[in-house]
C-alpha positions in Angstrom: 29.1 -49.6 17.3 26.8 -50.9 20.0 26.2 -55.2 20.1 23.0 -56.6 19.2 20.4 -57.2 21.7 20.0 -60.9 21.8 15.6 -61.8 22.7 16.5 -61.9 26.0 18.1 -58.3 26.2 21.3 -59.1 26.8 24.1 -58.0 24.9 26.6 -60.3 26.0 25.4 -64.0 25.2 28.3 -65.5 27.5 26.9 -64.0 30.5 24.2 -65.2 32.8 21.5 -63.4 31.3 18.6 -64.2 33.8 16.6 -60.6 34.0 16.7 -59.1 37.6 14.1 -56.9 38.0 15.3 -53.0 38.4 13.8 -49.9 40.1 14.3 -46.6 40.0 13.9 -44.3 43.0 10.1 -43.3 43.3 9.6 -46.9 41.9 11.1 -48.3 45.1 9.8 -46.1 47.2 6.3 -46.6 46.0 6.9 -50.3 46.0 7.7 -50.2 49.6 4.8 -48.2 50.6 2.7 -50.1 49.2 3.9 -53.1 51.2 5.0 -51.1 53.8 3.9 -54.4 56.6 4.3 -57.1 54.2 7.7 -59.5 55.7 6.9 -62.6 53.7 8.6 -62.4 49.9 12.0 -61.0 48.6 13.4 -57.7 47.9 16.1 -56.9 45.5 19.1 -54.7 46.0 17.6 -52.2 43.9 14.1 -51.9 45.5 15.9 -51.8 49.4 18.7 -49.1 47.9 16.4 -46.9 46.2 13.7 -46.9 49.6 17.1 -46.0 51.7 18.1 -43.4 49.3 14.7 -41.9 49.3 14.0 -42.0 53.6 17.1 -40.3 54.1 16.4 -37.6 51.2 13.3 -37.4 52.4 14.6 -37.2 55.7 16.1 -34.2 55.5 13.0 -32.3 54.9 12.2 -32.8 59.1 15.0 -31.8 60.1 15.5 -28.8 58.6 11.7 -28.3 59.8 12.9 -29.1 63.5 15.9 -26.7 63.3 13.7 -24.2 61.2 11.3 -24.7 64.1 13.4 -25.1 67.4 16.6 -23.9 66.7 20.3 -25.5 66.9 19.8 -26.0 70.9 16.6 -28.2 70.8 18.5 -30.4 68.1 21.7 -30.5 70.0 19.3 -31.8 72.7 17.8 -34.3 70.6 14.5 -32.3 70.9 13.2 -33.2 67.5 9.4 -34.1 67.4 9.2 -33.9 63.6 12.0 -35.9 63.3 10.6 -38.3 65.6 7.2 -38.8 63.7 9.2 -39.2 60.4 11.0 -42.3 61.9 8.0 -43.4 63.7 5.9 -43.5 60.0 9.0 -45.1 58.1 10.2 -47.9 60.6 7.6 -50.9 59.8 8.2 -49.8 55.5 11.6 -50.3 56.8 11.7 -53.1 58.6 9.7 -54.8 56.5 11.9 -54.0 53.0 15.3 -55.4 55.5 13.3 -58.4 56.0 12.4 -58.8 52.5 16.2 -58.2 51.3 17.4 -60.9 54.0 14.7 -63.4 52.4 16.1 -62.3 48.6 19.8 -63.2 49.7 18.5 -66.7 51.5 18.3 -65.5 55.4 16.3 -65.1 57.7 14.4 -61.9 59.5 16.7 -63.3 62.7 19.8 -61.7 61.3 18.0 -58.7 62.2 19.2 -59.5 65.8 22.6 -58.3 64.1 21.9 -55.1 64.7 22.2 -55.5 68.9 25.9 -55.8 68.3 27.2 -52.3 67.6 29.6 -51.7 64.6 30.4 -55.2 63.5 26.5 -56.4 63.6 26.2 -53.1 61.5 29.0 -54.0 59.4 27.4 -58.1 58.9 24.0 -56.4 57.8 25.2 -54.0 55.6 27.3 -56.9 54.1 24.4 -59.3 53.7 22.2 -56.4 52.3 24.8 -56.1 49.4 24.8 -59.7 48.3 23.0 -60.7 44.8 20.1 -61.8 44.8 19.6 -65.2 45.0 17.6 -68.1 42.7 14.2 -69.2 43.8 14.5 -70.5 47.8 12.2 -71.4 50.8 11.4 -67.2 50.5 10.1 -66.8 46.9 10.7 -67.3 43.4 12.6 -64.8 42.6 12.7 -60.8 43.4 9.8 -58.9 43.0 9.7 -57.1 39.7 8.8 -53.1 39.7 4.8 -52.3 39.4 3.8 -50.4 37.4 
């Protein structure tokens, strides 16, 4: 038998039952389209997840075009111009939805700087990038809830 849904949708009364806001994968990726140069306001793990999931599903789509195209030897050779426009049209989306995450979890866009040191800045980012989201800060009230 499943627990009742308290008003605030929670079925466990004990826990913290402040809503976060959840998207699903076209959600997200619409979401982050539509702001796609907006770095002011917050992003929740959901929302940067799902756009990562999606750019590198979507990904794949030029690069089997390139090999498709050019063949093994011009990939090998990092000859990839399809490629190359697809991360072209998705790097301000996302820069912008790692910026927005950073705000969400209380940081700064600097901490984008992490990325200069190789591995362990990786490895800090993609630590900071997992963290909760926070309360209301300096960044926003809370994370932005899916549109509709």
């Amino acid at each position: 038998m499943l627990p009742e849904v308290a008003a605030n949708n929670c079925p466990f009364p004990h826990m913290n039952t402040t809503p976060i806001p959840s998207y699903n994968l076209v959600s997200a990726t619409r979401s982050c389209l539509k702001r796609y140069v907006k770095f002011s306001g917050r992003a929740c793990r959901s929302e940067f997840w799902f756009w990562t999931l999606a750019t590198i599903l979507i990904g794949f789509i030029p690069a089997v075009a390139d090999i498709a195209i050019y063949g093994l030897e011009a990939v090998a050779n990092d000859k990839t111009p399809i490629s190359d426009i697809y991360s072209l049209l998705i790097l301000l989306p996302a820069l912008a939805v790692m910026v927005r995450r950073f705000h969400d979890t209380g940081r700064s866009a600097w901490n984008l700087l992490w990325y200069l040191l190789p591995l362990i800045g990786w490895i800090i980012i993609l630590v900071f990038c997992c963290k909760v989201s926070g309360p209301a800060n300096e960044y926003g009230d809370g994370p932005a809830t899916p549109e509709a």
